[in-house]
C-alpha positions in Angstrom: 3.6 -9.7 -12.2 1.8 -9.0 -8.7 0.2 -5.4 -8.6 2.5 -4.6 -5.8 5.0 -4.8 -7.5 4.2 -2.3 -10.5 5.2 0.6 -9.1 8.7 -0.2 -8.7 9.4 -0.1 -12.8 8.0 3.6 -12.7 9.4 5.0 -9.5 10.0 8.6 -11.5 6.7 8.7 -12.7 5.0 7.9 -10.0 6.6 10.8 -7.8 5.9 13.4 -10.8 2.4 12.2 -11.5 0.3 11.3 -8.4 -1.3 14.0 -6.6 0.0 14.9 -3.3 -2.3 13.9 0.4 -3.8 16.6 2.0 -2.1 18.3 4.7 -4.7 18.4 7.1 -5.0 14.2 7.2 -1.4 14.6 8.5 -2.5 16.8 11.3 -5.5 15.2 11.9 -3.1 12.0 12.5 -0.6 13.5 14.8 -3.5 14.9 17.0 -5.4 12.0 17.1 -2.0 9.8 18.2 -1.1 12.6 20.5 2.5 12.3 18.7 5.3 13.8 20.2 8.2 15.1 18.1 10.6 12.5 19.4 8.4 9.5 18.7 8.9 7.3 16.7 7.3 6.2 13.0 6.8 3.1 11.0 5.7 3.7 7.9 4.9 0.1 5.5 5.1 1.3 2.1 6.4 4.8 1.9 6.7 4.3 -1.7 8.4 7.3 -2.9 7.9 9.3 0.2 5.1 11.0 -0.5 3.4 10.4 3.1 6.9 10.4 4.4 7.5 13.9 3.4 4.0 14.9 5.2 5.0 14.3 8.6 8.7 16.2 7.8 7.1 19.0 7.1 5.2 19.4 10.0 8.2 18.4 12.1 8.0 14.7 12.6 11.0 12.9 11.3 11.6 10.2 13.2 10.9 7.8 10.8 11.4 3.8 9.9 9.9 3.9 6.6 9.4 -0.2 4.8 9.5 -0.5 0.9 9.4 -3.6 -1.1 10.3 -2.1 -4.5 14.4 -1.5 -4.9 13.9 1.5 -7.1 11.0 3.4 -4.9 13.5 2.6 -1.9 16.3 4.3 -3.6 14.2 7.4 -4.6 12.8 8.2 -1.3 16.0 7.3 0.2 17.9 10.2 -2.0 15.0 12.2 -1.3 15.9 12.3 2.5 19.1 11.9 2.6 19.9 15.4 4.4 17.6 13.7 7.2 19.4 11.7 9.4 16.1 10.4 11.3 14.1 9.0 8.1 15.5 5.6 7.7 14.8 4.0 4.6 14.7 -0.2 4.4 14.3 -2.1 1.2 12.3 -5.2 2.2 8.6 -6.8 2.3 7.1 -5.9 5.1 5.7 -9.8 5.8 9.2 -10.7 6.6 11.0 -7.9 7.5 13.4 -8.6 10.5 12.5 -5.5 13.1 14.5 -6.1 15.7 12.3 -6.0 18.5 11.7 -2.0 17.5 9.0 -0.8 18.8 7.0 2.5 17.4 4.2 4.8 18.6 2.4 5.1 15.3 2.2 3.4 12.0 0.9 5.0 9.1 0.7 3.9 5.7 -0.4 5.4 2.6 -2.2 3.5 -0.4 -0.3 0.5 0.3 -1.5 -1.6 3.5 -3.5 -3.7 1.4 -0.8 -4.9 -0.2 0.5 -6.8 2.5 -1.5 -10.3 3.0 -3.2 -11.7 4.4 -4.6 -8.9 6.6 -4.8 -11.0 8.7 -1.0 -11.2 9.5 -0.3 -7.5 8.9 -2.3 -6.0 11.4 -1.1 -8.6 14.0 2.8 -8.0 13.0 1.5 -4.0 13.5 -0.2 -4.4 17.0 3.2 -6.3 17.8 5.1 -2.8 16.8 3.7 -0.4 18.4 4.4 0.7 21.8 1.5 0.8 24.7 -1.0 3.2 23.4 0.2 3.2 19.9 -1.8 4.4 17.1 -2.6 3.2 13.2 -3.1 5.7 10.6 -4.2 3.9 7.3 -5.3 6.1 4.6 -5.8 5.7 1.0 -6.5 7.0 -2.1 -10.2 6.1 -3.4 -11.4 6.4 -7.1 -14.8 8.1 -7.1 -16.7 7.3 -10.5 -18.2 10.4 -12.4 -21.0 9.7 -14.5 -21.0 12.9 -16.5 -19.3 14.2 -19.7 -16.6 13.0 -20.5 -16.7 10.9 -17.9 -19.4 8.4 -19.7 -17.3 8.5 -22.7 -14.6 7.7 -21.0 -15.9 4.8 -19.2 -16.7 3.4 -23.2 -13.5 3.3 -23.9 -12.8 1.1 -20.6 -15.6 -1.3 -21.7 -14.3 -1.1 -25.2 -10.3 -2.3 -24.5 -10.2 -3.2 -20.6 -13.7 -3.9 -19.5 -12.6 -5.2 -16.5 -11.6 -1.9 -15.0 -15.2 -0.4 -15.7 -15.4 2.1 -12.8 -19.3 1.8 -12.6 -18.5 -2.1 -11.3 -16.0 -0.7 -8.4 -17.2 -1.0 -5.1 -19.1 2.5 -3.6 -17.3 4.8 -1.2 -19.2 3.4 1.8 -18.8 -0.5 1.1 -15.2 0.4 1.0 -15.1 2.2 4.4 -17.5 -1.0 6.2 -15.0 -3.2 4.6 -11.8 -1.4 5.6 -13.1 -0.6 9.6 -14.1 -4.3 9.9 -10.5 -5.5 8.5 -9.2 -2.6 11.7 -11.3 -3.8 14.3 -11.1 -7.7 13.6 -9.7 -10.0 15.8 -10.0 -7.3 18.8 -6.2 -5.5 18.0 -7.2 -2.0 17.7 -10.2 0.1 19.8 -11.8 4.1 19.4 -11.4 4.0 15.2 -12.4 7.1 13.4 -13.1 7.7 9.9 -12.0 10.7 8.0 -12.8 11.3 4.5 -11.1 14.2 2.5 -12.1 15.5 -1.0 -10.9 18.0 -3.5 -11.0 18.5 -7.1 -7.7 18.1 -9.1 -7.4 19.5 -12.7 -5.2 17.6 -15.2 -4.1 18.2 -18.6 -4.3 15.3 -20.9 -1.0 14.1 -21.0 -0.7 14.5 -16.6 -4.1 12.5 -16.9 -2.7 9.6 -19.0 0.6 9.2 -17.3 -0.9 9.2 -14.1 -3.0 6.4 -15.4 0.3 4.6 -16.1 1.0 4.6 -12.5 -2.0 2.6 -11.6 -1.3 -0.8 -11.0 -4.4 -2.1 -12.4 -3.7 -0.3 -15.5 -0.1 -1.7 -15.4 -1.2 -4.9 -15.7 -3.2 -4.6 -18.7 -1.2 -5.7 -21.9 1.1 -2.8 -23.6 -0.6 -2.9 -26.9 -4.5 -2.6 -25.1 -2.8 -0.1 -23.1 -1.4 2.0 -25.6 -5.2 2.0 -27.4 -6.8 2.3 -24.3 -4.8 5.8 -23.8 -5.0 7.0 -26.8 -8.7 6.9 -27.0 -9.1 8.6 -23.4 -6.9 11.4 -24.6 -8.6 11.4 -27.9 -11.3 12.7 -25.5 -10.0 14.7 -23.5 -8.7 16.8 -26.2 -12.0 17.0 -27.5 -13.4 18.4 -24.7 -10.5 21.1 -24.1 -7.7 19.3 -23.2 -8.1 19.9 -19.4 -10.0 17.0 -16.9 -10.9 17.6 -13.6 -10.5 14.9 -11.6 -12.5 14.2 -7.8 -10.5 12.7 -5.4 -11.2 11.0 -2.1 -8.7 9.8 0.6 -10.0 7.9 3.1 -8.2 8.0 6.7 -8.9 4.8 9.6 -7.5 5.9 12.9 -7.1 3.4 16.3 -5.4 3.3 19.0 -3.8 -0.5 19.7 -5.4 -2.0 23.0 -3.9 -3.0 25.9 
């Protein structure tokens, strides 16, 4: 199974579990595209509407939103079902048939890199959006911790799934050269910013290890490692109180589409 394509067998889960984006990316995206309330929005992943449910609140919901996975569709569809502008489609983005719409942004939340090759996405994007459009790309970044429990944590990793070993992911800022070059390639996109947004989130042990389960990466791991690999993290957790706090990091690219 592709890692895409995980999410859609714990559609529930993954709306209960995964933290919410801040607010004040969503505003700091409207400003930046200079969006008006009538515009219109194509989001490529929506997931189970987490992002989608952003811009609604603040007003904007005008809103084509893409998902490949049938269950996520179908969640996020229910979920806005009283909302008459949020359109939900069930396809892959790579060959979804648009119509010749046209959009004045596109967001998309912890997703874009799913679509592939890059290459093709942000060309099939540019060829959305309207003159002056904007791209709002953000995701969700791990930040490693290296104190307690942390480090025991990470044992446990290298003990049943060494291959996710936080201390071998890529840093913060290899991650944001990476993902500006992949914006600006191929000349599509002009005036990116960068916007980086951090809080601390506290979890019990069981909200820890289920939202775990709603990592792809995780996912893919066999269920009987799995079921080890949890039990020893919340072996731990307990140990040290039963309560984790957790750093998170989203990570925001803005452009505007050239002429």
């Amino acid at each position: 199974m592709e890692r895409k394509n995980t999410f859609n067998e714990i559609a529930n889960e993954y709306e209960k579990y995964r933290p919410p984006y801040p607010e004040q990316l969503f505003k700091d995206i409207l400003e930046f595209a200079e969006l008006k309330a009538n515009n219109v929005i194509l989001e490529i992943g929506c997931g189970t509407g987490q992002a989608t449910t952003g811009f609604v609140n603040l007003g904007y919901s005008n809103i084509t939103a893409i998902e490949l996975g049938e269950n996520l569709a179908e969640l996020t569809r229910q979920k806005f079902r009283n909302k008459q502008g949020v359109k939900i489609i069930n396809s892959q983005f790579e060959t979804w048939n648009h119509e010749n719409e046209k959009f004045n942004l596109a967001i998309s939340g912890t997703a874009f890199h799913f679509v592939q090759p890059q290459e093709f996405g942000y060309r099939k994007v540019f060829d959305l959006l309207r003159d002056q459009g904007t791209i709002g790309f953000f995701w969700t970044v791990h930040v490693p911790t290296y104190i307690e429990p942390y480090n025991e944590i990470r044992e446990i990793y290298r003990k049943y799934a060494p291959q996710l070993d936080d201390s071998q992911n890529p840093s913060l800022e290899q991650i944001i050269e990476d993902r500006s070059k992949l914006t600006l390639m191929d000349g599509l996109f002009k005036d990116l910013e960068v916007k980086q947004y951090t809080w601390d989130h506290r979890f019990t042990a069981s909200e820890y290890i289920s939202l775990l389960n709603t990592n792809s990466r995780h996912r893919l791991v066999p269920e009987d490692v799995r079921n080890k690999l949890f039990g020893g993290i919340r072996e731990i957790i307990e140990r040290y109180g039963g309560n984790l706090v957790k750093p998170q990091a989203v990570v925001l690219f803005l452009a505007k589409k050239r002429p």
